[in-house]
PDBQT receptor file of N, H, CA, C and O in Angstrom, charges set to zero:
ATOM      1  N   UNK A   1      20.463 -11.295 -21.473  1.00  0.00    +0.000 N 
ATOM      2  CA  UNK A   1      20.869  -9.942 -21.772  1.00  0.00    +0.000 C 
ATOM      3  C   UNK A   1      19.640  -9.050 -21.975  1.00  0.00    +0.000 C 
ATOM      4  O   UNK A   1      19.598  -7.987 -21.357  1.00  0.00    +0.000 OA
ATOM      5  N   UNK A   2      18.720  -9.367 -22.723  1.00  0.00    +0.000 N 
ATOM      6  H   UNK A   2      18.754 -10.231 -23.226  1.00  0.00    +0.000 HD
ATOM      7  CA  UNK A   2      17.374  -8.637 -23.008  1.00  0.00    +0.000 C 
ATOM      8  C   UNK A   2      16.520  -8.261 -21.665  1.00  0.00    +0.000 C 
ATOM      9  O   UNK A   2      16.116  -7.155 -21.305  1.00  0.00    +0.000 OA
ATOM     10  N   UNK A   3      16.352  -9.739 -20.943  1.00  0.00    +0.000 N 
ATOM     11  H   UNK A   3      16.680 -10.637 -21.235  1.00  0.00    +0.000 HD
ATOM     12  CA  UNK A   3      15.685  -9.293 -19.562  1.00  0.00    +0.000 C 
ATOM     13  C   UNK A   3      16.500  -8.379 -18.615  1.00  0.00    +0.000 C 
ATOM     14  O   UNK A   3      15.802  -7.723 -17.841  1.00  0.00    +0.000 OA
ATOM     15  N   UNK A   4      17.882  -8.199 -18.518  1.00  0.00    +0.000 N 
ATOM     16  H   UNK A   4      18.449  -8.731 -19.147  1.00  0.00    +0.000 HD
ATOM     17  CA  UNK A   4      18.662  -7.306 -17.932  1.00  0.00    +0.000 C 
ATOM     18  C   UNK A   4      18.325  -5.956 -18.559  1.00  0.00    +0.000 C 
ATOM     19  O   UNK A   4      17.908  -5.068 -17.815  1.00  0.00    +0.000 OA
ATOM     20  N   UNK A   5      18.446  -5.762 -19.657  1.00  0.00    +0.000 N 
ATOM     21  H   UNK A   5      18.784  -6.484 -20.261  1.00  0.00    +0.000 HD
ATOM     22  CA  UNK A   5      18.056  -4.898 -20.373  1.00  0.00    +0.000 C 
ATOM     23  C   UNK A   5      16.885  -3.580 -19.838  1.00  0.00    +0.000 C 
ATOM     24  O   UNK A   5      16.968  -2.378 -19.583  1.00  0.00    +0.000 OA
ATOM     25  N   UNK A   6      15.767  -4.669 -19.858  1.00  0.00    +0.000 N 
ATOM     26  H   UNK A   6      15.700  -5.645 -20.065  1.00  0.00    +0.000 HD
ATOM     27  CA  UNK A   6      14.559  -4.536 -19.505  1.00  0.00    +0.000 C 
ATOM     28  C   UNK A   6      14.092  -4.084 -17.843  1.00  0.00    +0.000 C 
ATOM     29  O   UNK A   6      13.239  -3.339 -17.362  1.00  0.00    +0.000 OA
ATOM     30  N   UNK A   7      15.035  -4.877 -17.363  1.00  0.00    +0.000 N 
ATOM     31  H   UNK A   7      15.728  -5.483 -17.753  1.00  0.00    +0.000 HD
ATOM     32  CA  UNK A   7      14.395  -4.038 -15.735  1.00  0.00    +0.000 C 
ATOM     33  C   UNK A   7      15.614  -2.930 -15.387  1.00  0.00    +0.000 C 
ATOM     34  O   UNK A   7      15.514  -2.146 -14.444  1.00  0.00    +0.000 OA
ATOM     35  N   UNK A   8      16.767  -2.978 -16.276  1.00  0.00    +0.000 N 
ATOM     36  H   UNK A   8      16.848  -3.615 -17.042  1.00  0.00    +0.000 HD
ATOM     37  CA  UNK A   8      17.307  -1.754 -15.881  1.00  0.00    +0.000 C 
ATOM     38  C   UNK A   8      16.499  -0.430 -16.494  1.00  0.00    +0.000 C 
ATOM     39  O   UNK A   8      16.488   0.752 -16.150  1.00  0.00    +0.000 OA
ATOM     40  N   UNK A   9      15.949  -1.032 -17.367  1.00  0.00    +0.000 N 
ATOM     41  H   UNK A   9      15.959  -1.992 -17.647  1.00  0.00    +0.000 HD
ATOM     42  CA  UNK A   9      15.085   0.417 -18.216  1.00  0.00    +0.000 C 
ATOM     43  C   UNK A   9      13.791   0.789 -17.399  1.00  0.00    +0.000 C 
ATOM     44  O   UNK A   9      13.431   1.934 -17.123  1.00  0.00    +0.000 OA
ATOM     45  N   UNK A  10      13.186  -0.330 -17.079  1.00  0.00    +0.000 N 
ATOM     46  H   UNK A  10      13.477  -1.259 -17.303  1.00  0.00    +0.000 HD
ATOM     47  CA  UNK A  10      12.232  -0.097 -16.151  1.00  0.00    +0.000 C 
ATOM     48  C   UNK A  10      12.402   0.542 -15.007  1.00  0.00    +0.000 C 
ATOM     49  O   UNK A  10      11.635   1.434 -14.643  1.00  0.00    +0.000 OA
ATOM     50  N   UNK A  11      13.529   0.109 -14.260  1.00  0.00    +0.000 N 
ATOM     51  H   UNK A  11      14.152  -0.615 -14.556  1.00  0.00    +0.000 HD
ATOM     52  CA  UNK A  11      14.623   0.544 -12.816  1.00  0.00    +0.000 C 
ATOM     53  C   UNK A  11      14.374   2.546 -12.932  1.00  0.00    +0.000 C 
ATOM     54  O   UNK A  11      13.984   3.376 -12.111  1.00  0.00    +0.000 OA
ATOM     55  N   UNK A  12      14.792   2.630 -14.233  1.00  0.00    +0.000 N 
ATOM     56  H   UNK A  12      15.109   1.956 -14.900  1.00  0.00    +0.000 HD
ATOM     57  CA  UNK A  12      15.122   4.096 -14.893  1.00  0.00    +0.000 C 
ATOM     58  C   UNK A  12      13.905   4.577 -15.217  1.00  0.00    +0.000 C 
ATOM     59  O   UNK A  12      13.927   5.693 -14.699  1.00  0.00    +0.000 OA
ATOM     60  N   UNK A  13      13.025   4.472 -15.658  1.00  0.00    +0.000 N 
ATOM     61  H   UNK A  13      13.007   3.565 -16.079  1.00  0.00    +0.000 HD
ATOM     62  CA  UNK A  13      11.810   5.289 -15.708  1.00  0.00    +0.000 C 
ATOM     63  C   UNK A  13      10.713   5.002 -13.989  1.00  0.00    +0.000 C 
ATOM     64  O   UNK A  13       9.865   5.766 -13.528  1.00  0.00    +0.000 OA
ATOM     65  N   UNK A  14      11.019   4.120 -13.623  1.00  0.00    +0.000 N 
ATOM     66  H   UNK A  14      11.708   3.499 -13.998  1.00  0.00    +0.000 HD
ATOM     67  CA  UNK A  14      11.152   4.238 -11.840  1.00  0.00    +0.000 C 
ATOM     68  C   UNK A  14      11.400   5.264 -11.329  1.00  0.00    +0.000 C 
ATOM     69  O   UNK A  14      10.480   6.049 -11.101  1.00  0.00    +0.000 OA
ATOM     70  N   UNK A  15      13.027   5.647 -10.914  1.00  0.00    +0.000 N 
ATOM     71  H   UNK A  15      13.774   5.009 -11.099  1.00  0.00    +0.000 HD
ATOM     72  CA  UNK A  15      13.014   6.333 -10.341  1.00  0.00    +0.000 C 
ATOM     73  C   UNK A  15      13.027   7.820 -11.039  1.00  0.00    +0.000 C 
ATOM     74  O   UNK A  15      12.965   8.834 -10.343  1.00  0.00    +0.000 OA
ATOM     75  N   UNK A  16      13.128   7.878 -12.745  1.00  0.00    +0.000 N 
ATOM     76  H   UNK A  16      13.178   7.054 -13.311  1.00  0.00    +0.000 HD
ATOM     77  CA  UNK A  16      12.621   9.182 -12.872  1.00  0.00    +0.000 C 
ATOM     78  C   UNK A  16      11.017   9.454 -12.552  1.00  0.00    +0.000 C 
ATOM     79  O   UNK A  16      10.619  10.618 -12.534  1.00  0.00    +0.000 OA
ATOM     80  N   UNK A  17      10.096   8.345 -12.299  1.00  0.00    +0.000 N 
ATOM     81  H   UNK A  17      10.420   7.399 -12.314  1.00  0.00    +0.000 HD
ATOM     82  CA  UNK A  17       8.829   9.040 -11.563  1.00  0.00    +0.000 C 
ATOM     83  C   UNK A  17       8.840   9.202 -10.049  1.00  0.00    +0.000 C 
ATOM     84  O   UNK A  17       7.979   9.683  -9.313  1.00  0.00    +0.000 OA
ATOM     85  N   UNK A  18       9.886   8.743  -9.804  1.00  0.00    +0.000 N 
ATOM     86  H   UNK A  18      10.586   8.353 -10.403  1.00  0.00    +0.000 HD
ATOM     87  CA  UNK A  18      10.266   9.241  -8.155  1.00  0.00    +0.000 C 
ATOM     88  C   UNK A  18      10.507  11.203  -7.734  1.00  0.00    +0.000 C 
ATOM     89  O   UNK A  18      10.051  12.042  -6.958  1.00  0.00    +0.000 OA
ATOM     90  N   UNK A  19      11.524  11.093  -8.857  1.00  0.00    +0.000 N 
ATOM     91  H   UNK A  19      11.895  10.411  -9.488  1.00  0.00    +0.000 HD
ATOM     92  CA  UNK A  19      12.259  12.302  -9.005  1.00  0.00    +0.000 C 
ATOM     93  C   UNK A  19      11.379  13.584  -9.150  1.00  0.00    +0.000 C 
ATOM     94  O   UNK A  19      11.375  14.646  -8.528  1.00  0.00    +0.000 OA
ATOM     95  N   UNK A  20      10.570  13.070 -10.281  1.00  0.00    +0.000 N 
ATOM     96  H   UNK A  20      10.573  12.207 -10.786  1.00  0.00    +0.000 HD
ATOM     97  CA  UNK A  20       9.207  13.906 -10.651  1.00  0.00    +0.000 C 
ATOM     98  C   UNK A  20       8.307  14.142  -9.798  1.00  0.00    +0.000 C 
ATOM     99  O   UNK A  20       7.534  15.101  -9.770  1.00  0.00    +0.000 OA
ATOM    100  N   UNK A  21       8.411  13.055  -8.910  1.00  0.00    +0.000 N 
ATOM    101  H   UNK A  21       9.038  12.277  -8.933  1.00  0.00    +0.000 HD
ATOM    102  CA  UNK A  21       7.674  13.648  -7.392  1.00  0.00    +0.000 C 
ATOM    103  C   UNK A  21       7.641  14.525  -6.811  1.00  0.00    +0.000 C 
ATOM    104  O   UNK A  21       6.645  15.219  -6.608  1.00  0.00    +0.000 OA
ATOM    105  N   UNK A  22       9.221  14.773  -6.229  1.00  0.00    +0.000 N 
ATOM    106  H   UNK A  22      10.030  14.210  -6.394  1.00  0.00    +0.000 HD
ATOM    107  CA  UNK A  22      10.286  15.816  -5.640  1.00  0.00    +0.000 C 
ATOM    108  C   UNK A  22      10.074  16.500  -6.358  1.00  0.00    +0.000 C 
ATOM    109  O   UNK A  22      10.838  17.270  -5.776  1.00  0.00    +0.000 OA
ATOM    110  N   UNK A  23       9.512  17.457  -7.731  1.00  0.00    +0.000 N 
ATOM    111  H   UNK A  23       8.891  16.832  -8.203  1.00  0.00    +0.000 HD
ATOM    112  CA  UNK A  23       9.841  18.348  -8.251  1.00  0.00    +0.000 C 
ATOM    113  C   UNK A  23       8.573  19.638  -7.920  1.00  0.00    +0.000 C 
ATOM    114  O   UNK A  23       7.496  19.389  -8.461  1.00  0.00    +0.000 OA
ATOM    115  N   UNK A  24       8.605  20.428  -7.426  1.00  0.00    +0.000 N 
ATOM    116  H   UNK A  24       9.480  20.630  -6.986  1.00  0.00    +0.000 HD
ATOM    117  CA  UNK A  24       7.800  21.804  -7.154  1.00  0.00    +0.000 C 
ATOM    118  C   UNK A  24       8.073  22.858  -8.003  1.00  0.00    +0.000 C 
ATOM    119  O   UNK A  24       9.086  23.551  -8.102  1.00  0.00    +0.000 OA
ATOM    120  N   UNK A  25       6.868  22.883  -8.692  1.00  0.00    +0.000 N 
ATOM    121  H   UNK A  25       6.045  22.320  -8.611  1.00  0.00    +0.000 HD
ATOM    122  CA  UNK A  25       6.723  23.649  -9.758  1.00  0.00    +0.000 C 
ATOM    123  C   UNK A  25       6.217  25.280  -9.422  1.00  0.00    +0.000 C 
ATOM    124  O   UNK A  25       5.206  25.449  -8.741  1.00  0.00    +0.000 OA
ATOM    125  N   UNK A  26       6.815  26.182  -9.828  1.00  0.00    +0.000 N 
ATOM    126  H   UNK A  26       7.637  26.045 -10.381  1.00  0.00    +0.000 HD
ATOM    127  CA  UNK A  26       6.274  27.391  -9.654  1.00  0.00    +0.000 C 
ATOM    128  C   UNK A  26       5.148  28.109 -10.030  1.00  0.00    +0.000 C 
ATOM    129  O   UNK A  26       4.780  28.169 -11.203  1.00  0.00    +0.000 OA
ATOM    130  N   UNK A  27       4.442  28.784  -8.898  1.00  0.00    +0.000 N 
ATOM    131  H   UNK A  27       4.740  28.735  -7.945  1.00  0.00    +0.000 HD
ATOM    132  CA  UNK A  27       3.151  28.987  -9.024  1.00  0.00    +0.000 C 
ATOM    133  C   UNK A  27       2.634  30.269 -10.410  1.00  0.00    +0.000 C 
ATOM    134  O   UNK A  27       3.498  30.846 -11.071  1.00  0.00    +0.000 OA
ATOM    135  N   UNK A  28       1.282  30.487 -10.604  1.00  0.00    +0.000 N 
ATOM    136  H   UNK A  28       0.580  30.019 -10.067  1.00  0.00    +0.000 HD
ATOM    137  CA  UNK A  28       1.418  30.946 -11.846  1.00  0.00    +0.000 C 
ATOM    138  C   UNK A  28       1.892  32.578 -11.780  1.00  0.00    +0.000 C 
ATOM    139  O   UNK A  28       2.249  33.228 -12.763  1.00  0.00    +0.000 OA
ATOM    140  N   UNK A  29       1.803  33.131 -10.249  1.00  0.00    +0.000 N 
ATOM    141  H   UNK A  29       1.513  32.603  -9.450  1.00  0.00    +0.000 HD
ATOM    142  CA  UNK A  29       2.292  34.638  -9.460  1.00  0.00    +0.000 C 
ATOM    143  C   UNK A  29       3.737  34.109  -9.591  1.00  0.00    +0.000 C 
ATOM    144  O   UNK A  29       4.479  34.798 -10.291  1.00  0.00    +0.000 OA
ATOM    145  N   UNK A  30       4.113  33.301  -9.185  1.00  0.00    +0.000 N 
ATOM    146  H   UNK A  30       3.510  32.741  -8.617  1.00  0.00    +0.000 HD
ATOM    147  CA  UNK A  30       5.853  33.510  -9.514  1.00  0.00    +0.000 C 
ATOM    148  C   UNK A  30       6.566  33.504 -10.667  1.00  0.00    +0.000 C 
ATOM    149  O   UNK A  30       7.783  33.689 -10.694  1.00  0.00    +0.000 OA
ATOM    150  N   UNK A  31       5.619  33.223 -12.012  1.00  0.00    +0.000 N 
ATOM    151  H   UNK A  31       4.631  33.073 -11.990  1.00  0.00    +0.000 HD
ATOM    152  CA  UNK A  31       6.119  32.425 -12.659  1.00  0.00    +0.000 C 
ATOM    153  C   UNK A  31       5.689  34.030 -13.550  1.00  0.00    +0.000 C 
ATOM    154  O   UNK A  31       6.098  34.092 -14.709  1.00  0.00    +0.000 OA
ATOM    155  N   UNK A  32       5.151  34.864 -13.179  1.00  0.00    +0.000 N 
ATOM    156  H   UNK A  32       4.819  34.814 -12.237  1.00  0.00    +0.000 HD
ATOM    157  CA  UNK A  32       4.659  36.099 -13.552  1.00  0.00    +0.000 C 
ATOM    158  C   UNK A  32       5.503  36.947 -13.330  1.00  0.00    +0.000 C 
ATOM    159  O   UNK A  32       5.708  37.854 -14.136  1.00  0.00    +0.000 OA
ATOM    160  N   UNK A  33       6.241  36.818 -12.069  1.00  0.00    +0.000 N 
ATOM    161  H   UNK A  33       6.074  36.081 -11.414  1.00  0.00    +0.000 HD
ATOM    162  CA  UNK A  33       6.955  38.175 -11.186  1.00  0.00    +0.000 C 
ATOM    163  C   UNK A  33       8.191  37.523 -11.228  1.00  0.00    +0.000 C 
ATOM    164  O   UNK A  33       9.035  38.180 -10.618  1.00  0.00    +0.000 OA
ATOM    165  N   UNK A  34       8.795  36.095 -11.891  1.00  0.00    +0.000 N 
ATOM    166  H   UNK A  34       8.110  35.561 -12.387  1.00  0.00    +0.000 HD
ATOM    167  CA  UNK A  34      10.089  36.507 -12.525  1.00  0.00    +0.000 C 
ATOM    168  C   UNK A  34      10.316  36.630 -13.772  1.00  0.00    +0.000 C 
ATOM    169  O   UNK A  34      11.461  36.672 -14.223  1.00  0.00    +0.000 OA
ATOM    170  N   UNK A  35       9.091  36.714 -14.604  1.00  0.00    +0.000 N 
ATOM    171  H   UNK A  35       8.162  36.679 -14.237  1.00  0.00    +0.000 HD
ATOM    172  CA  UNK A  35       9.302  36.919 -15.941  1.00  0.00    +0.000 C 
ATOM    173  C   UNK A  35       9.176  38.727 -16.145  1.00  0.00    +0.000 C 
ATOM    174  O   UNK A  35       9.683  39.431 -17.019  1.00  0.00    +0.000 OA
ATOM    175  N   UNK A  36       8.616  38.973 -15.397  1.00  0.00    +0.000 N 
ATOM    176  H   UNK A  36       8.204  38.401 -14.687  1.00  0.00    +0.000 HD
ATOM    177  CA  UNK A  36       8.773  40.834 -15.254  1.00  0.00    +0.000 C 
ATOM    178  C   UNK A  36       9.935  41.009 -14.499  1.00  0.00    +0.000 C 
ATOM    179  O   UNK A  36      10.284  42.140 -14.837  1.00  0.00    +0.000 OA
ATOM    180  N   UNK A  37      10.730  40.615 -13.712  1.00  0.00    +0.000 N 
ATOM    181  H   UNK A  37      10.446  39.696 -13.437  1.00  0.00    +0.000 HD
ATOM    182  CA  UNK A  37      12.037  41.000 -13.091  1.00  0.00    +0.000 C 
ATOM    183  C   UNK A  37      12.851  40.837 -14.702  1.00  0.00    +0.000 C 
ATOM    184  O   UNK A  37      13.465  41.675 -15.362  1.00  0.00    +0.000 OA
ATOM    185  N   UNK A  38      12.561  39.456 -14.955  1.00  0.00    +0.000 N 
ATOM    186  H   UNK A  38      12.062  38.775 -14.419  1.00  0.00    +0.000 HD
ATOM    187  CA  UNK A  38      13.521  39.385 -16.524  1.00  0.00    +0.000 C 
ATOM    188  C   UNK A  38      13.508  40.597 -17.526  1.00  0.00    +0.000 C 
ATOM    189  O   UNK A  38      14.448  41.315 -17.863  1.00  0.00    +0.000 OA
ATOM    190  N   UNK A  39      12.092  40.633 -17.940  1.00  0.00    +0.000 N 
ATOM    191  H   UNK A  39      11.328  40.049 -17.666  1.00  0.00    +0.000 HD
ATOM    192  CA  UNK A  39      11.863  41.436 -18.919  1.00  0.00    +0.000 C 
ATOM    193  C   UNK A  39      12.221  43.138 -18.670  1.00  0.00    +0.000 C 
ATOM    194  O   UNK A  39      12.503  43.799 -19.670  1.00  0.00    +0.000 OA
ATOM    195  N   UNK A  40      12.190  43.997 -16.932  1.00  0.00    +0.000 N 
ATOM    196  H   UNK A  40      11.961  43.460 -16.120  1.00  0.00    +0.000 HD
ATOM    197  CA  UNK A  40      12.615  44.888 -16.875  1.00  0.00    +0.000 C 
ATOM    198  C   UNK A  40      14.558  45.139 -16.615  1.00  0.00    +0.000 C 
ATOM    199  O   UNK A  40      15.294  46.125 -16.621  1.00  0.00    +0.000 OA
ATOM    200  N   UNK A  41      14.769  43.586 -16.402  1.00  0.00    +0.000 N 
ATOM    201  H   UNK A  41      14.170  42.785 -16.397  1.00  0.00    +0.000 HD
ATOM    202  CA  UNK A  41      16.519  43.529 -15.964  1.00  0.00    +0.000 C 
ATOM    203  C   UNK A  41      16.675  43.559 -18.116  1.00  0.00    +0.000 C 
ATOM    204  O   UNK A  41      17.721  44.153 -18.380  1.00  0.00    +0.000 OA
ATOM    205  N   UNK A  42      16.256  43.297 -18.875  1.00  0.00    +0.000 N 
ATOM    206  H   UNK A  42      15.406  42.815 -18.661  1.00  0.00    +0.000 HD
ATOM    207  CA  UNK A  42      16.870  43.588 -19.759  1.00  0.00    +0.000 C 
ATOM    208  C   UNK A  42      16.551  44.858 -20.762  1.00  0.00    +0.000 C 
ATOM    209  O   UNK A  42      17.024  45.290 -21.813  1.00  0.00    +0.000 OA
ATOM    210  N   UNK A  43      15.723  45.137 -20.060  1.00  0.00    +0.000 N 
ATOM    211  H   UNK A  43      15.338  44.787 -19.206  1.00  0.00    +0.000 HD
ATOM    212  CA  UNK A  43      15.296  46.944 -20.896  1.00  0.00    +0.000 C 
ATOM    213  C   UNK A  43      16.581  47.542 -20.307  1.00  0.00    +0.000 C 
ATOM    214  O   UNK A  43      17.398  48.258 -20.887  1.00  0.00    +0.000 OA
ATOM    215  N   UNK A  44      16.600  47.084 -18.966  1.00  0.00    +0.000 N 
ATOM    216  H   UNK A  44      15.937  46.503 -18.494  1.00  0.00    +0.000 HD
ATOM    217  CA  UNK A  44      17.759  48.697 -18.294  1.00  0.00    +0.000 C 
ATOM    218  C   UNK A  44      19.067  48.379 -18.863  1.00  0.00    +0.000 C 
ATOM    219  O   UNK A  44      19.821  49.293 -19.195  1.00  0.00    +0.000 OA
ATOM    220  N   UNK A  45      19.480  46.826 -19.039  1.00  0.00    +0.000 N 
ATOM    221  H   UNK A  45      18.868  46.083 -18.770  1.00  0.00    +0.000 HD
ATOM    222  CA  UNK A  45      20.661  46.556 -19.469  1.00  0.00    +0.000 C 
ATOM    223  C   UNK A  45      20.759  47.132 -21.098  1.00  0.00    +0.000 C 
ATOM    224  O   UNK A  45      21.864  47.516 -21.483  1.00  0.00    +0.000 OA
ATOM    225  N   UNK A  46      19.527  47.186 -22.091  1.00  0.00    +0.000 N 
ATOM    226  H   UNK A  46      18.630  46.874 -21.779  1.00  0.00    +0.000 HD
ATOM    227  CA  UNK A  46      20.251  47.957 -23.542  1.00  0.00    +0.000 C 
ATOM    228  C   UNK A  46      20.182  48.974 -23.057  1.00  0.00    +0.000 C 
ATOM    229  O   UNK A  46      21.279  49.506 -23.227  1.00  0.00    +0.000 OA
ATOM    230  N   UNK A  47      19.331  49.828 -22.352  1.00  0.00    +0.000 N 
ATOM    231  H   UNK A  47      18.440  49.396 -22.213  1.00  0.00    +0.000 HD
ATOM    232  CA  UNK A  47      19.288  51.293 -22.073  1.00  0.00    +0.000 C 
ATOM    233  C   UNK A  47      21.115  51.663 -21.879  1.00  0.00    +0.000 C 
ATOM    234  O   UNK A  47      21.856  52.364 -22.569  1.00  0.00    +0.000 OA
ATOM    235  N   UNK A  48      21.380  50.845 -20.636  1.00  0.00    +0.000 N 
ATOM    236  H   UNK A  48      20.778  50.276 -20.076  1.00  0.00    +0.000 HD
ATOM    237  CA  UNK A  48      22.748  50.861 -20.097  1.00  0.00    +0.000 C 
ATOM    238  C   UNK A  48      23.539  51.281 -21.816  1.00  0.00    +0.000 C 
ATOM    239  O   UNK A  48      23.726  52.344 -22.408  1.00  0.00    +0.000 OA
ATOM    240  N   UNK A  49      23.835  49.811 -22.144  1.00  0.00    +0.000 N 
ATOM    241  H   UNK A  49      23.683  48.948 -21.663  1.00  0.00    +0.000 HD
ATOM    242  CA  UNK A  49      24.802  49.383 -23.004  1.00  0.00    +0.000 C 
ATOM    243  C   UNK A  49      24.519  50.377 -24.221  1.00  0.00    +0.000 C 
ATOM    244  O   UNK A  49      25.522  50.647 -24.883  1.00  0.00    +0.000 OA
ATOM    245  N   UNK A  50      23.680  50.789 -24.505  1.00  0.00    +0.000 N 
ATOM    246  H   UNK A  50      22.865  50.570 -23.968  1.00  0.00    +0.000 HD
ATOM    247  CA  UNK A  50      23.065  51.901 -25.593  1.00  0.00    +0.000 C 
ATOM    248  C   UNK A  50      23.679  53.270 -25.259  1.00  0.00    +0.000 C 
ATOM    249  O   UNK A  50      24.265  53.846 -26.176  1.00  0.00    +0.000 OA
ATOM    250  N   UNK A  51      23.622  53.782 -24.204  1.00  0.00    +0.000 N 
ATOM    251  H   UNK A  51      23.146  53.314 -23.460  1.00  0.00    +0.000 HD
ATOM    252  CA  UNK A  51      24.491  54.811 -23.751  1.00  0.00    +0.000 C 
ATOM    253  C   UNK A  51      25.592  54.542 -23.180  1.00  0.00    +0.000 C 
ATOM    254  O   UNK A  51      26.011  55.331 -22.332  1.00  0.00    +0.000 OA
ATOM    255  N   UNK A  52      26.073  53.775 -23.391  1.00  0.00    +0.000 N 
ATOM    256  H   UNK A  52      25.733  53.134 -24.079  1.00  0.00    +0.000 HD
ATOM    257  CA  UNK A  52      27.761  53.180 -23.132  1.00  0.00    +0.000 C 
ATOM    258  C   UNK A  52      28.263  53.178 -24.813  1.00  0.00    +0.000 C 
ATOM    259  O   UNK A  52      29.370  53.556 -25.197  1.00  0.00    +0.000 OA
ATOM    260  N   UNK A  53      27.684  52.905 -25.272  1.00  0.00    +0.000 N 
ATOM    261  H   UNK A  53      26.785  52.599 -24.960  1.00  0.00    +0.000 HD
ATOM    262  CA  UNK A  53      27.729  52.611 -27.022  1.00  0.00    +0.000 C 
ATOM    263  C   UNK A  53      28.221  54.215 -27.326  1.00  0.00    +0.000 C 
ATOM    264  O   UNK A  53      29.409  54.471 -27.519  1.00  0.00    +0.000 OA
ATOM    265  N   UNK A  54      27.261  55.166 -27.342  1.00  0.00    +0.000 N 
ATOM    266  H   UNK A  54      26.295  54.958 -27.185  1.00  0.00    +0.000 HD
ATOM    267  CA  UNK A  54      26.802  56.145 -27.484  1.00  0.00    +0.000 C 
ATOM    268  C   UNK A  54      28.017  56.849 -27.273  1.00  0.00    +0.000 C 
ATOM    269  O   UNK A  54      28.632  57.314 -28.232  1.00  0.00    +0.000 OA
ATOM    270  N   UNK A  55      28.527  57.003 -25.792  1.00  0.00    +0.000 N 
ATOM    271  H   UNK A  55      28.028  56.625 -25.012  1.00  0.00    +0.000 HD
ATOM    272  CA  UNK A  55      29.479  57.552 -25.605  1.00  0.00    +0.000 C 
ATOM    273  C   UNK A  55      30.876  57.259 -25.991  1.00  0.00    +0.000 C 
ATOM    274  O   UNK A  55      31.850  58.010 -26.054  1.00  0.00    +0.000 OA
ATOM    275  N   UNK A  56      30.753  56.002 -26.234  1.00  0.00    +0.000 N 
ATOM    276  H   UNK A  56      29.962  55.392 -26.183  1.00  0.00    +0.000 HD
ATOM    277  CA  UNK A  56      32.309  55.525 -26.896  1.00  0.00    +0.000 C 
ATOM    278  C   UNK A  56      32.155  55.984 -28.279  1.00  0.00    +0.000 C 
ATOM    279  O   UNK A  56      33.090  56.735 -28.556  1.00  0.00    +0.000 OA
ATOM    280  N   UNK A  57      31.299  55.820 -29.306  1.00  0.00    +0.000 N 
ATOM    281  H   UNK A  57      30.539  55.211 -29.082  1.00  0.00    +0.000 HD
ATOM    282  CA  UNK A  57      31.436  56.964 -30.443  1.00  0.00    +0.000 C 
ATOM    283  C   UNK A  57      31.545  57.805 -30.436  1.00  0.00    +0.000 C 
ATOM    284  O   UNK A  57      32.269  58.203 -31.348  1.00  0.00    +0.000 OA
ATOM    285  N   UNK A  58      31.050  58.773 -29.585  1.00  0.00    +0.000 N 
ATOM    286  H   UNK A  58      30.461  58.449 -28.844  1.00  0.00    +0.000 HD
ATOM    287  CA  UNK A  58      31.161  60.143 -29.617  1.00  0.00    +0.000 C 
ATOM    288  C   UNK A  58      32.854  60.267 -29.244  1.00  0.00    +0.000 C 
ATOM    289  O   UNK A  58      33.570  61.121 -29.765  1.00  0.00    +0.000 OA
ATOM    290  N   UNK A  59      33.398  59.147 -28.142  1.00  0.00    +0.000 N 
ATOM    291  H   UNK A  59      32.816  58.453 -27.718  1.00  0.00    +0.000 HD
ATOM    292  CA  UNK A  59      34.551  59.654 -27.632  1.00  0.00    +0.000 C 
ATOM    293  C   UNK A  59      35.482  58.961 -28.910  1.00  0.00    +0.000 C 
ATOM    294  O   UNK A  59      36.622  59.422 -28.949  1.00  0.00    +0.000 OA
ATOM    295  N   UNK A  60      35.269  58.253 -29.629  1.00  0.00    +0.000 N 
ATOM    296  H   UNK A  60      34.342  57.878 -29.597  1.00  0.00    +0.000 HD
ATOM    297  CA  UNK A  60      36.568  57.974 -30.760  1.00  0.00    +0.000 C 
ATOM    298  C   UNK A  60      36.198  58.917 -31.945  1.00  0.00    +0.000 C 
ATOM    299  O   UNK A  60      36.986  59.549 -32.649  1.00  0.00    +0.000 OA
ATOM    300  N   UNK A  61      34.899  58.883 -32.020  1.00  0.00    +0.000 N 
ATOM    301  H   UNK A  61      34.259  58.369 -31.449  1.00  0.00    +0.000 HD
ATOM    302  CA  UNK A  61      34.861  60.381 -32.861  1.00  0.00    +0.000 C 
ATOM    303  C   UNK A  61      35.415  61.922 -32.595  1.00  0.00    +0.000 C 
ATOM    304  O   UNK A  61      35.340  62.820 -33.434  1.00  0.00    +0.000 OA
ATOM    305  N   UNK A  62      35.922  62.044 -31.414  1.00  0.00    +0.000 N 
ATOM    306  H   UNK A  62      35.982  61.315 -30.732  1.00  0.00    +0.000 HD
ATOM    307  CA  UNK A  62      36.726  63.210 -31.230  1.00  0.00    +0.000 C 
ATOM    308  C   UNK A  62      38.252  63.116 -31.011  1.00  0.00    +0.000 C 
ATOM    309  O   UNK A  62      39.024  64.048 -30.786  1.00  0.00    +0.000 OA
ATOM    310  N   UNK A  63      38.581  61.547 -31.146  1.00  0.00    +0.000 N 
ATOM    311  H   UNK A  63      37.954  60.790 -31.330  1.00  0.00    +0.000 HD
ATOM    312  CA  UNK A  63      39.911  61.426 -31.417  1.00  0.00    +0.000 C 
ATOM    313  C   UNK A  63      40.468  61.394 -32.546  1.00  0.00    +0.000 C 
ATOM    314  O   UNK A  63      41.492  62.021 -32.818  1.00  0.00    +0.000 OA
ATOM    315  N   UNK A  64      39.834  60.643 -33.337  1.00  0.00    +0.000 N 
ATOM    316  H   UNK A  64      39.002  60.134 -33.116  1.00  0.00    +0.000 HD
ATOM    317  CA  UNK A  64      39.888  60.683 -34.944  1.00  0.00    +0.000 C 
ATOM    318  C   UNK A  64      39.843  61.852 -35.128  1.00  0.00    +0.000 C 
ATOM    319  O   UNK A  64      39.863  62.297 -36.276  1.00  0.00    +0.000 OA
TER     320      UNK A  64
């Protein structure tokens, strides 16, 4: 049971250094120019939601 144990665990850190092979990591320009796509996709989204906010108070404040 132990030696079964043992080369299935081995088997498994095998082919996760296989896997790790296959893996392509993004360069340090991409890894730049989607963290600025991120960082400007969420300025515009509070901007958005901030004047969506904005206007729904103003508009239940003139129903009240």
């Amino acid at each position: 049971m132990f030696k079964r144990m043992t080369e299935s665990i081995k088997l498994f850190f095998t082919e996760v250094r296989a896997e790790l092979k296959k893996v392509s990591f993004p360069t340090r320009a991409e890894t730049i120019g989607s963290t600025t796509v991120v960082i400007v996709f969420c300025i515009l989204m509070s901007l958005y939601l901030s004047v969506i906010d904005s206007f729904l108070v103003w508009l239940v404040s003139k129903i009240i």
